[in-house]
FIVEX-361181 format. One record per atom (N, C-alpha, C): atom name; x negated, y negated, z negated. Coordinates in steps of 0.001 Angstrom, whole numbers. Each point is the difference from the previous one (the first is absolute). Layout:
N
(rec "CA", (X, Y, Z))
...
% end
This chain:
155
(rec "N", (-851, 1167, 0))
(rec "CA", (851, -1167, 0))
(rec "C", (-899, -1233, 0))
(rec "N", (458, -967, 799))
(rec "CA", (-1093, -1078, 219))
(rec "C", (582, -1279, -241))
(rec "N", (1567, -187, 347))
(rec "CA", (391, -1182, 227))
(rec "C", (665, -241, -2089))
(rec "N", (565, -1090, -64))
(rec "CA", (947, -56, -899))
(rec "C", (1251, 823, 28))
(rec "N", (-28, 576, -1720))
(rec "CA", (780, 1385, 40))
(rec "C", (1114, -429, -894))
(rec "N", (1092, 1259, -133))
(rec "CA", (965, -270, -739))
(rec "C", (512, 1376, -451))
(rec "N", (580, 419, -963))
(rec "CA", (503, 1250, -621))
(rec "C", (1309, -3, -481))
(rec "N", (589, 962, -233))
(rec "CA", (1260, -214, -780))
(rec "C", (383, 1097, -856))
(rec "N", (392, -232, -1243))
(rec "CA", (356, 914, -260))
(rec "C", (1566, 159, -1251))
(rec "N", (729, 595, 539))
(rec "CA", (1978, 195, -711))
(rec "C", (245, 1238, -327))
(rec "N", (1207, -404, -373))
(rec "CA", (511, 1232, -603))
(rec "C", (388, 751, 1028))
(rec "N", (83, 1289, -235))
(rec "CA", (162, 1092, 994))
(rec "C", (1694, -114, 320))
(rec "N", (620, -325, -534))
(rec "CA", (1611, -205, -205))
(rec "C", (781, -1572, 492))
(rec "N", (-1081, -565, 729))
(rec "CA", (360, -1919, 348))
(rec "C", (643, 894, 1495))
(rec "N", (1305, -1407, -752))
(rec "CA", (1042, 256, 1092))
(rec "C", (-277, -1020, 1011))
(rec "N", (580, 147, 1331))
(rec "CA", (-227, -623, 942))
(rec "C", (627, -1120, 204))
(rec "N", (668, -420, -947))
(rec "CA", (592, -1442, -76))
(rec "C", (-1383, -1098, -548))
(rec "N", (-905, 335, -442))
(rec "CA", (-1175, -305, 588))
(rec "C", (-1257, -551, 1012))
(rec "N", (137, 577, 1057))
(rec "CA", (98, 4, 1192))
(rec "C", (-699, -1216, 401))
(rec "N", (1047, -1019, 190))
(rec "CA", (172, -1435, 260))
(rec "C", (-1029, -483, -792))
(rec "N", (-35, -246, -1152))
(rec "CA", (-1290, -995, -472))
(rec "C", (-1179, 1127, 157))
(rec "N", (-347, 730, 290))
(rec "CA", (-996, 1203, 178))
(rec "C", (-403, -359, 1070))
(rec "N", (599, -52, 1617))
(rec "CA", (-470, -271, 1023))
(rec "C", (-382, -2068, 1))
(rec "N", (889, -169, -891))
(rec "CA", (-715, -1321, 260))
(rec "C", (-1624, -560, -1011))
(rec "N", (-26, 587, -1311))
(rec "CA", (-1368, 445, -679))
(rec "C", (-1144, 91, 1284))
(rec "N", (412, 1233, 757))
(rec "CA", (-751, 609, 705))
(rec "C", (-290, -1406, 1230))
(rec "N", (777, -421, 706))
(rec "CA", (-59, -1030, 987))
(rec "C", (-603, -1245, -699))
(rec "N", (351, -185, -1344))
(rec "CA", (-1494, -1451, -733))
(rec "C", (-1009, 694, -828))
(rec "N", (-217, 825, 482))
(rec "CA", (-1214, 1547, -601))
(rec "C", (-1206, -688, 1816))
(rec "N", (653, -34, 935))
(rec "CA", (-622, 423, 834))
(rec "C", (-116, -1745, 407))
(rec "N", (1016, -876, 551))
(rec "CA", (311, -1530, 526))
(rec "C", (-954, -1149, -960))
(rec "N", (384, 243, -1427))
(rec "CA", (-387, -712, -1168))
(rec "C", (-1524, 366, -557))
(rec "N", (-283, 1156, -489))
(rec "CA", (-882, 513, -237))
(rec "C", (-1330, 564, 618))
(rec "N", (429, 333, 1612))
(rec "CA", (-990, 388, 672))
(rec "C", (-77, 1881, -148))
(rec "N", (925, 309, -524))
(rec "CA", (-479, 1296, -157))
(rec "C", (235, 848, 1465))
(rec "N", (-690, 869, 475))
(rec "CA", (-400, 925, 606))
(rec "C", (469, 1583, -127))
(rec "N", (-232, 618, -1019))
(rec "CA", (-167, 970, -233))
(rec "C", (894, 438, -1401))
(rec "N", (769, 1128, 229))
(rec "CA", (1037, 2, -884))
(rec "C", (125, 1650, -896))
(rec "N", (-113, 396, -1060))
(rec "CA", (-342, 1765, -246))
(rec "C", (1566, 169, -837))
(rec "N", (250, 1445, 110))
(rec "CA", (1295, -36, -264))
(rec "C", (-26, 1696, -455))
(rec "N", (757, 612, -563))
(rec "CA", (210, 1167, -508))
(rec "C", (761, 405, 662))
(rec "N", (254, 1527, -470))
(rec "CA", (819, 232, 672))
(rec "C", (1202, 1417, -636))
(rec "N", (316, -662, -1170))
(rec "CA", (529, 1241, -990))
(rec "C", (1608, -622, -1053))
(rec "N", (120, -1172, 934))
(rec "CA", (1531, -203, -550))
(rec "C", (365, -1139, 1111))
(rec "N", (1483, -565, -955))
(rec "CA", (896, -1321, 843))
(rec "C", (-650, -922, 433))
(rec "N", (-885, -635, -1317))
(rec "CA", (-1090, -1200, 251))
(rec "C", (-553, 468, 1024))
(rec "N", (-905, 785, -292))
(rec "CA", (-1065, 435, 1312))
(rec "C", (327, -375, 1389))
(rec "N", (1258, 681, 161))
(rec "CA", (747, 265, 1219))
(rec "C", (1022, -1384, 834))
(rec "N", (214, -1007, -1041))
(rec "CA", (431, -1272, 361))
(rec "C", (-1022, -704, 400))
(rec "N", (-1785, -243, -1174))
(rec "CA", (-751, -474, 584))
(rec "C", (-418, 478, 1293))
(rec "N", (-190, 899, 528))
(rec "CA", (-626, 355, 1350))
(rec "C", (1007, -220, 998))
(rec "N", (1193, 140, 37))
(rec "CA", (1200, -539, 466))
(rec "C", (-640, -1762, 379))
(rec "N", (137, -424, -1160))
(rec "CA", (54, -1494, 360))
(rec "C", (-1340, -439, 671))
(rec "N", (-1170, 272, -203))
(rec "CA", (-1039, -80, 576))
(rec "C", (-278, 912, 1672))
(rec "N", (551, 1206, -103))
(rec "CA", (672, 272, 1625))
(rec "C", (282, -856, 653))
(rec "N", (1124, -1077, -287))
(rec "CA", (1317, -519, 376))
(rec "C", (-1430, -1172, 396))
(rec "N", (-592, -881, -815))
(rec "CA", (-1127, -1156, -297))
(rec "C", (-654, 229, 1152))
(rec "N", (-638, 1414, 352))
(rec "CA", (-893, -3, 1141))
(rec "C", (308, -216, 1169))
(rec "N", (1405, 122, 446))
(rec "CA", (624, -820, 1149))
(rec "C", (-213, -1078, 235))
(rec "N", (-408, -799, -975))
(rec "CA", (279, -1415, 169))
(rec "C", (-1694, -89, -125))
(rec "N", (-470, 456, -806))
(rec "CA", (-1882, 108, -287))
(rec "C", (-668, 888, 214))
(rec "N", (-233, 944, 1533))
(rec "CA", (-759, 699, 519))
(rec "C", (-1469, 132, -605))
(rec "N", (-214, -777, -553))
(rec "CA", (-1874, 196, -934))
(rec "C", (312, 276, -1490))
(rec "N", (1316, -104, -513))
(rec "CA", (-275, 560, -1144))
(rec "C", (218, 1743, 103))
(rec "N", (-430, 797, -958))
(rec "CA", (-666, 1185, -333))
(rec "C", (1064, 737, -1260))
(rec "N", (538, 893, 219))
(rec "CA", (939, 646, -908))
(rec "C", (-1288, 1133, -594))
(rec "N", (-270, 47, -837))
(rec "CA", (-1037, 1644, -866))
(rec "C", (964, 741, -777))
(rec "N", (-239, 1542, 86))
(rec "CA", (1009, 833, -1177))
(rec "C", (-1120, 685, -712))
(rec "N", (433, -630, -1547))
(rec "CA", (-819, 423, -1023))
(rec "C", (277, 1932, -191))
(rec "N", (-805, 153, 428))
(rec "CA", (48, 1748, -732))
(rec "C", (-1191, 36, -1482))
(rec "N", (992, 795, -1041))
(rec "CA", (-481, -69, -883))
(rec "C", (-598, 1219, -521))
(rec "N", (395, 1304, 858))
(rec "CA", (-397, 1087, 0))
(rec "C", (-613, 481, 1675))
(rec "N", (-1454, 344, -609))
(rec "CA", (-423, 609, 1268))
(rec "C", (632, 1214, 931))
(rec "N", (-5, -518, 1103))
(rec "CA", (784, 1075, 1145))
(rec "C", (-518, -97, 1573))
(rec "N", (-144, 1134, 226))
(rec "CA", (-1029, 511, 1044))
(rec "C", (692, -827, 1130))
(rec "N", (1406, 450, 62))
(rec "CA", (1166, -470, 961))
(rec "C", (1219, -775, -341))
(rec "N", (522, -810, 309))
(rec "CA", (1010, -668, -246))
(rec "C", (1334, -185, 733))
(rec "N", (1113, 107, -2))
(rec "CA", (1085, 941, 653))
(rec "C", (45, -1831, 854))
(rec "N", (426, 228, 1047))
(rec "CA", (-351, -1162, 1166))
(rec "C", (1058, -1037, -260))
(rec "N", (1288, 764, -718))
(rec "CA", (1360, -821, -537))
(rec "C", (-750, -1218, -951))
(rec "N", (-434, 808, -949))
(rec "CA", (-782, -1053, -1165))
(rec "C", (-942, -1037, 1014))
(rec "N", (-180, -65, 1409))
(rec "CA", (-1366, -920, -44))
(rec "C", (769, -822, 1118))
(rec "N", (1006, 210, 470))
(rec "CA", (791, -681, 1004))
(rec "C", (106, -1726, -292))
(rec "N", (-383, -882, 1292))
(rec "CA", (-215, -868, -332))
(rec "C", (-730, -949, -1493))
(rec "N", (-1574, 1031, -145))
(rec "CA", (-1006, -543, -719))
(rec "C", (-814, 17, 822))
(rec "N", (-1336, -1442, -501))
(rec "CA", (-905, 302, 1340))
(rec "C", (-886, 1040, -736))
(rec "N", (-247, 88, -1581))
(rec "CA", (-756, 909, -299))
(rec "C", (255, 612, -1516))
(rec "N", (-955, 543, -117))
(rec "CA", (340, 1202, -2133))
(rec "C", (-1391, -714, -477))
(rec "N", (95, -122, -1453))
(rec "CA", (-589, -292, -234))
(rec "C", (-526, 868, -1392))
(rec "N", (-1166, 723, -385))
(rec "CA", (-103, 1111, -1100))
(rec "C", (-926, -833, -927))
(rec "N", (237, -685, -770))
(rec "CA", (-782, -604, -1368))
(rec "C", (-1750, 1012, -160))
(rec "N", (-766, -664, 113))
(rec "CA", (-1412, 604, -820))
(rec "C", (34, 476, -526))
(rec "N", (-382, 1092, -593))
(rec "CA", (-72, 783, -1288))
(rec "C", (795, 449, -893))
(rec "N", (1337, 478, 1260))
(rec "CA", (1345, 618, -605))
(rec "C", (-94, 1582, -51))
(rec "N", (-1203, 621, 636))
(rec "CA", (-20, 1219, -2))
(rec "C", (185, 944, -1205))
(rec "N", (-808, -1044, -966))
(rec "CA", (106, 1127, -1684))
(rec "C", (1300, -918, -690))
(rec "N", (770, -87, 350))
(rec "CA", (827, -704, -805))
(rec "C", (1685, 755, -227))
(rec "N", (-202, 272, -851))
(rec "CA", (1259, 1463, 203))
(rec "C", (1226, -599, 571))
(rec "N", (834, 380, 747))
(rec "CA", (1211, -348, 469))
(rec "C", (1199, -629, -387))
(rec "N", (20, 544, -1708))
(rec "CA", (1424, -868, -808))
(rec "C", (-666, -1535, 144))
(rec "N", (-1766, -38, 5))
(rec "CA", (90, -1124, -497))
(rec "C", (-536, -1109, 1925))
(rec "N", (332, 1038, 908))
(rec "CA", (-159, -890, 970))
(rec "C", (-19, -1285, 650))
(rec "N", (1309, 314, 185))
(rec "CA", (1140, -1686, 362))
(rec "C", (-520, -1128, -942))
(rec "N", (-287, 201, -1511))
(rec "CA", (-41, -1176, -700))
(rec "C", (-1394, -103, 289))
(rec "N", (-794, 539, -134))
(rec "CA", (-1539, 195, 505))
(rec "C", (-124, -1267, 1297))
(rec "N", (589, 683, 964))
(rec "CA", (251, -805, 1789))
(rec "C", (73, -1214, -53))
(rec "N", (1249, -272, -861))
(rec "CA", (756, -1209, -127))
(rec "C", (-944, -762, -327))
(rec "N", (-775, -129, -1280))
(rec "CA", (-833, -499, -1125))
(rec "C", (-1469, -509, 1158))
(rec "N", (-172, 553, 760))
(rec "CA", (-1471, -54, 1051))
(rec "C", (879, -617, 772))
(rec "N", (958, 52, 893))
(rec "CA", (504, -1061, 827))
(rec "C", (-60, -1212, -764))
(rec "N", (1191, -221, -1298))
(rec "CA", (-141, -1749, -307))
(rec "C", (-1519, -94, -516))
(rec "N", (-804, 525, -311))
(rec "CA", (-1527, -391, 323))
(rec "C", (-843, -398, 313))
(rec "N", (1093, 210, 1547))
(rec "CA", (-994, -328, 1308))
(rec "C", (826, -777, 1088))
(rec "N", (1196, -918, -658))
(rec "CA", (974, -631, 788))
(rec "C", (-298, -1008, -286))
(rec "N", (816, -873, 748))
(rec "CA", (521, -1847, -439))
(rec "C", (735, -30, -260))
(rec "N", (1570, 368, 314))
(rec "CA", (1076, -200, -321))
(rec "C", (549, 1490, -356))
(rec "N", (1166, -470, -545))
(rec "CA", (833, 1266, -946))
(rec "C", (1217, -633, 444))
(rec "N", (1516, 781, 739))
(rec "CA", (697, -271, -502))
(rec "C", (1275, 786, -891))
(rec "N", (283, -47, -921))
(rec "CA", (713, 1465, -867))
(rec "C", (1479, -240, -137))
(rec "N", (369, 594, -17))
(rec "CA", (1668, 353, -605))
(rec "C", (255, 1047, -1123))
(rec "N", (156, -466, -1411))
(rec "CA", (-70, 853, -883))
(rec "C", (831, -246, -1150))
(rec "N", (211, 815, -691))
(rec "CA", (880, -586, -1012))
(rec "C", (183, 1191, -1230))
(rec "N", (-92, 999, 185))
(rec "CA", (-402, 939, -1069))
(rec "C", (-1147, -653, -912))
(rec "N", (326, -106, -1142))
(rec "CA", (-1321, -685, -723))
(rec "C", (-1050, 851, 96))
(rec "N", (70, 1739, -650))
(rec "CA", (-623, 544, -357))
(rec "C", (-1031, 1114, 1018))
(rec "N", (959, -490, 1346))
(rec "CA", (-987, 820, 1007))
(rec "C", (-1554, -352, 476))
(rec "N", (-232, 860, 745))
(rec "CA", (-1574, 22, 203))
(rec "C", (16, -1448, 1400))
(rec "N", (1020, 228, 806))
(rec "CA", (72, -1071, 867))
(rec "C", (-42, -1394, -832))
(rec "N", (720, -347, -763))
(rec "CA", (40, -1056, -1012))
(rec "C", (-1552, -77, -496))
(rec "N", (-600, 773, -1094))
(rec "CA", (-1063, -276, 111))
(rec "C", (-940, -93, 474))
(rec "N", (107, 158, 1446))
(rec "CA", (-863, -737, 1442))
(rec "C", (-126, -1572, 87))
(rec "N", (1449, 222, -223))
(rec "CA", (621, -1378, 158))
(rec "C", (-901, -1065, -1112))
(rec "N", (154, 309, -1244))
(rec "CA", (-385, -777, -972))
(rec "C", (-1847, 166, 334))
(rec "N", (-736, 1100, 116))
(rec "CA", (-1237, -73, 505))
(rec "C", (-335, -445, 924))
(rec "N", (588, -692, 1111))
(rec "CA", (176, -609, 1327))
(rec "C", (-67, -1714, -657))
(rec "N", (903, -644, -713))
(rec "CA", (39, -1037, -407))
(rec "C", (-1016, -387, -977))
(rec "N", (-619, 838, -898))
(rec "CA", (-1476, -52, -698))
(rec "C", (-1135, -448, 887))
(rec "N", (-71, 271, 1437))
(rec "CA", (-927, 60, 898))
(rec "C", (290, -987, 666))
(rec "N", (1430, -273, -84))
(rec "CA", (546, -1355, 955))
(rec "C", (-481, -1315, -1244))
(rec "N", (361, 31, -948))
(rec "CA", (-704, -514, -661))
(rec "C", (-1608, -995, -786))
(rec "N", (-633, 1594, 1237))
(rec "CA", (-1450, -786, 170))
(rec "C", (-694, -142, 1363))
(rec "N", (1498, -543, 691))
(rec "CA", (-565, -313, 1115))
(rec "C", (-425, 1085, 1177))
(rec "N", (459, 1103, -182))
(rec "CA", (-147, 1131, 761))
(rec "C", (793, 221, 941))
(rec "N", (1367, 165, -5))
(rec "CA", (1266, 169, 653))
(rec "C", (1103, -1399, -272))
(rec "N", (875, 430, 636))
(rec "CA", (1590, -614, -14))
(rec "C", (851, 1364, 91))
(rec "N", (829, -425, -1092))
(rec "CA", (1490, 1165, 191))
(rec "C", (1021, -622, -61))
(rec "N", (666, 587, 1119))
(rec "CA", (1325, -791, -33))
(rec "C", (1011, 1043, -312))
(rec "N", (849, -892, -886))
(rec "CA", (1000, 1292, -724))
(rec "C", (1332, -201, 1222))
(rec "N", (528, 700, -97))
(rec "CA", (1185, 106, 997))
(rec "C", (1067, -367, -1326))
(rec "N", (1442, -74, -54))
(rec "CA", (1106, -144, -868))
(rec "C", (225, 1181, -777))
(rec "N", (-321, -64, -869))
(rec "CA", (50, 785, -1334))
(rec "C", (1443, 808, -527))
(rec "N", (442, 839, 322))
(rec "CA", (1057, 829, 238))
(rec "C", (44, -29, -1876))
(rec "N", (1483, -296, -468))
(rec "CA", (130, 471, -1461))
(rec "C", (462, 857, -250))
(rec "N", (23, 729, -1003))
(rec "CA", (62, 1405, -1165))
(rec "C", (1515, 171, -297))
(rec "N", (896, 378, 13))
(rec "CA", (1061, -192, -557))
(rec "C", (6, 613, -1659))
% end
């Protein structure tokens, strides 16, 4: 990854009423910011709206770059999962890293190695959430920007 990057990371359960401020994040991710290059998961709703909306972005911005974070090593990757990405991307030194603790592993080396974050979260106690809050520690010192999307409440 070379240009200015961006990550995201939600709850596996974000509904698609969403959507709308997601693709527009993504369009002052890329217009406003300069970003380029965009990494995305690929194991719930979030996941699957962000790459959606950044799909949708590259119509309009042929040079920006969709990446799918794999968090577990795999020889092959079923061609459905890679459809409209330009590429996968396998974190450094995920090989000894046992599998329950993958994804959070992945995640944690992407905002690492990003500029921007943008999240949708709202479970306090999940591991996505505390991305979130370790994302803003770093935004903090000048490392990143995260932009929170609208904060879905608890009933």
């Amino acid at each position: 990854m070379r240009g200015k990057s961006c990550f995201f990371i939600g709850h596996r359960e974000a509904s698609s009423n969403i959507y709308p401020a997601l693709y527009s994040a993504v369009e002052e991710h890329i217009a406003c910011y300069g970003v380029t290059e965009f990494i995305v998961g690929h194991y719930g709703g979030f996941d699957n709206l962000a790459a959606s909306a950044v799909k949708a972005a590259k119509r309009r911005y042929p040079d920006v770059r969709l990446y799918l974070l794999l968090p577990y090593y795999l020889k092959t990757i079923p061609a459905k999962k890679t459809e409209g990405f330009d590429y996968t991307f396998y974190p450094p030194g995920m090989e000894a890293v046992p599998p329950k603790a993958a994804i959070v592993r992945a995640n944690r080396y992407v905002v690492d190695h990003v500029d921007y974050l943008i999240s949708y979260t709202w479970h306090p106690a999940s591991n996505a959430r505390k991305l979130v809050e370790y994302a803003q520690k770093r935004e903090e010192k000048g490392f990143m920007v995260v932009s929170e999307l609208g904060q879905k409440r608890e009933n």
